[in-house]
N, C-alpha and C positions, 0 to 999 in steps of 0.2 A: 572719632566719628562726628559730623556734623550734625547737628540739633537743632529737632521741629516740633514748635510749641505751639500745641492747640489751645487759644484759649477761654477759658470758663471763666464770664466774669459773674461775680456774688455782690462785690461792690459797687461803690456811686461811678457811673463812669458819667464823661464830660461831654460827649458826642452824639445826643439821643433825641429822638421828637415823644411825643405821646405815645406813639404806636409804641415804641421800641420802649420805653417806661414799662408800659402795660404789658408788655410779653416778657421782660426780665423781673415782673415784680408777680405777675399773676401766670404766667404759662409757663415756662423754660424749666423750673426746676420740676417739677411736678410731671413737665409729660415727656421728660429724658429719666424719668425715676423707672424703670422695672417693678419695683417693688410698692404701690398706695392702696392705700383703704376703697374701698367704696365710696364713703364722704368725700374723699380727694378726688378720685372722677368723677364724682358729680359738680365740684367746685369748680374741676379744670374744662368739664365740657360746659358749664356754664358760659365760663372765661372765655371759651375760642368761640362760641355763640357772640356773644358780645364784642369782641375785637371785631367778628365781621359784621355788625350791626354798623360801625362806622366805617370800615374799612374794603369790606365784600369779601368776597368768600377768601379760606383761607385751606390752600389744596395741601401743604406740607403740614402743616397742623392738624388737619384732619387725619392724611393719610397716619400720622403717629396715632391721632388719638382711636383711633376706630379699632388698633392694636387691645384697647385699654379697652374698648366698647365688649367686643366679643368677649376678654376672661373676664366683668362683671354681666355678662348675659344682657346684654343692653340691644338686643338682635335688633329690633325695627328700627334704630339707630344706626345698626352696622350698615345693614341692607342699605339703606338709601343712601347713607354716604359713601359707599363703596360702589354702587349704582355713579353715582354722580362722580366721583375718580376715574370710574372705565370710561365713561361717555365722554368727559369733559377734559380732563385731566390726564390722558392716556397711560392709566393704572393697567400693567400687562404681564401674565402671569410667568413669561420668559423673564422678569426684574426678581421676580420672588427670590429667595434666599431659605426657604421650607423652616425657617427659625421664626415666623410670624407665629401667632397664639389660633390665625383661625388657618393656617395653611390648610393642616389635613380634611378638617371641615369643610372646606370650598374644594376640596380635589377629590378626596376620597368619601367622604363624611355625609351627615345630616344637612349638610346646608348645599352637598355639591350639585344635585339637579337644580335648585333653585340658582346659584350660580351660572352653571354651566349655559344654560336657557340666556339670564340676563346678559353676558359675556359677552357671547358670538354675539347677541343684538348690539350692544353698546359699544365692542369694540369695536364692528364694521361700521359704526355711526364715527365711530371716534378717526379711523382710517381713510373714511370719505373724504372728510371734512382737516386731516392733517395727512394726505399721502405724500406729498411734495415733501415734506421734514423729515422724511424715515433716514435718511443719509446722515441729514445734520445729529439727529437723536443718537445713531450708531455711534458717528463719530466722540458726541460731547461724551456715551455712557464708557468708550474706548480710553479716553483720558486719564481717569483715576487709576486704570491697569497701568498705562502705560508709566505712568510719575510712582508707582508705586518697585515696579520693574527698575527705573533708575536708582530709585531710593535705595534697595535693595542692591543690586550688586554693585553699588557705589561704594556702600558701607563694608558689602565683603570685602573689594578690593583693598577699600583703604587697610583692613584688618590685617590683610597676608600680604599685603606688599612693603618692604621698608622703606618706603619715599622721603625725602632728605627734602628740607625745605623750599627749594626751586620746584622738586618733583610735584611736593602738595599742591603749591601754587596752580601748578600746571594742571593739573587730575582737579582739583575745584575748579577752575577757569573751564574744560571741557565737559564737566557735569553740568555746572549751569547751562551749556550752549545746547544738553538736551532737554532740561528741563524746558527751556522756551520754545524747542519745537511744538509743546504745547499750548503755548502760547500764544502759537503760531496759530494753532488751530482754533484755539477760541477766539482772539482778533476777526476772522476770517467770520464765521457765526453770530459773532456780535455786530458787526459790520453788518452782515445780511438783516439781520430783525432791528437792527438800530438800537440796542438793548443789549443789557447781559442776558447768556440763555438763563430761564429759568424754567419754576413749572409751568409761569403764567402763558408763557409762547412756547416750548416745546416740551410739555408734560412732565410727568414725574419720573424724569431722570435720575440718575447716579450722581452722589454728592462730589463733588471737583474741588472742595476747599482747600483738600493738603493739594491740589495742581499751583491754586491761587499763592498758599505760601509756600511754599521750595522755591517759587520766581518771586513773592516778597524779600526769603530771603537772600538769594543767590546774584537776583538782577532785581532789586528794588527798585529802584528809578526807572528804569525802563518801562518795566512791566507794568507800573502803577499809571506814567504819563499818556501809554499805548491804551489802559484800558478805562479808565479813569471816566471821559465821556460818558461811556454806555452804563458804569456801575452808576453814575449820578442821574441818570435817567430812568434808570429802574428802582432806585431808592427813591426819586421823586414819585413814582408810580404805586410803591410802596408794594413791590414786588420783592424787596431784599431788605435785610434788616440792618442797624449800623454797627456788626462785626464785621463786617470787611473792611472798614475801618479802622476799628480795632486793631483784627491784623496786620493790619498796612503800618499802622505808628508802630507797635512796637517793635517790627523787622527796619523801618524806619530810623528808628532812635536808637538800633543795636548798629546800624549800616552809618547811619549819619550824623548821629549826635543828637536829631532837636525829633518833634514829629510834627505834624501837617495838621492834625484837628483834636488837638488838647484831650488825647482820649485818656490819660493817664496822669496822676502825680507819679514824684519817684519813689515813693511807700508802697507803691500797689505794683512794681518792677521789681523781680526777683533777684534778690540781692546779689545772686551769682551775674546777674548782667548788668548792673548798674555800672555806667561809667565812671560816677561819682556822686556824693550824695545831694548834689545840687538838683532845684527843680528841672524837668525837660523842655528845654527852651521849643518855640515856636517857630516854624521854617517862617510863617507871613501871616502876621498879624491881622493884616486888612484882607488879606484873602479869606481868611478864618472866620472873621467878622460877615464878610461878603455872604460866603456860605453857607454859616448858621442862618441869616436871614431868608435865604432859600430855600431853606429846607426846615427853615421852622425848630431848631434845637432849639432849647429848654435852659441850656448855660452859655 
């Protein structure tokens, strides 16, 4: 079976501005946690107040934290950030998942006329002002189905078929060729907005990350050179954070040997992928140099 690694960094990584210091040191563990105190949402809403104090607003941080606002009863809170999701952000009850903490409360519940009312107002504001994207929206929230459908009967096939090493070769060489049909399709949308989608131009979408790596790891080079522009213009805009980065080196450094932006020593590569215990050389030194200065990194 081929292997995809999501990954959680805890430690010093090499590829980071301020922003991205401040949301690995003060947001990320805390408001992917299920389980905090009271004290810890009041620390973490602190924290996403303050990132957008330098930064502006921040629509996937909220939409987490307002999870966390409702089960501490933090309602005049919830209200206006979720007000400001539907209006701004195209928060849309067809995305829901009914596993949120205020699902039944907005649908069935105590809070669902006050809802219902703000809703239809804010969504027909939000559909005025984004009618033209409903296609591209479709399509980007279509993506993670569809890589996930590959993923899936790839792995069965590979399980019940005995394919002899030509065979492999051949069955991974035509699974990558689907995975980049979606690649296809996000090129095509990134193209359109000049930018990777994200929430800041087409609302609060469905997460596409495992789209990004299955073509890190399957078509590295391609995927990364084809998209590469747009993800550094939306990281300039500080619309994206620097894991896809991240991502990128270490399907990078499994594919190629070295990686592109020093995201890693080889102590923090799990020892089952190491090539050897040597440090991970740098594809371009002066391009790395170039870059960090760009983008304002920190090492």
């Amino acid at each position: 079976m081929r292997y995809i690694i999501l990954l959680f960094f805890t430690f010093i990584c090499y590829s980071q501005n301020k922003r991205d210091i401040f949301i690995q040191d003060s947001i990320l563990n805390t408001i992917n946690n299920k389980m905090i105190s009271k004290l810890e949402y009041e620390i973490l809403k602190s924290n996403v107040l303050k990132l957008e104090k330098e930064y502006g607003y921040e629509p996937e941080f909220k939409y987490k934290l307002i999870d966390k606002s409702f089960l501490f009863e933090d309602f005049d809170f919830f209200k206006e950030e979720l007000s400001i999701l539907v209006k701004n952000y195209g928060f849309q009850v067809t995305f829901m998942n009914e596993n949120e903490s205020y699902y039944n409360s907005i649908m069935f519940g105590k809070l669902s006329k006050w809802f219902k009312k703000m809703y239809l107002k804010n969504h027909l504001y939000w559909l005025k002002h984004n009618f033209e994207k409903q296609l591209d929206i479709k399509t980007l929230n279509e993506l993670p189905v569809k890589d996930q459908v590959i993923a899936k009967y790839s792995a069965d096939l590979q399980n019940q078929l005995n394919l002899d090493s030509i065979q492999k070769n051949k069955f991974i060489e035509i699974t990558a060729n689907y995975y980049f049909k979606n690649i296809d399709d996000l090129l095509y949308i990134s193209k359109k907005y000049d930018e990777l989608p994200s929430t800041y131009n087409l609302g609060l979408v469905q997460n596409y990350r495992t789209v990004l790596i299955h073509n890190f790891r399957e078509n590295t080079n391609k995927t990364w050179n084809l998209l590469f522009p747009y993800i550094k213009k939306s990281y300039m805009k500080n619309q994206i954070t620097n894991v896809i980065f991240q991502d990128f080196d270490f399907y990078c450094y499994l594919k190629n040997g070295f990686q592109k932006f020093n995201s890693f020593k080889i102590n923090q590569i799990p020892p089952s992928f190491r090539k050897n215990g040597n440090e991970i050389p740098i594809e371009d030194k002066e391009f790395l140099e170039s870059f960090k200065k760009e983008v304002n990194w920190e090492n």
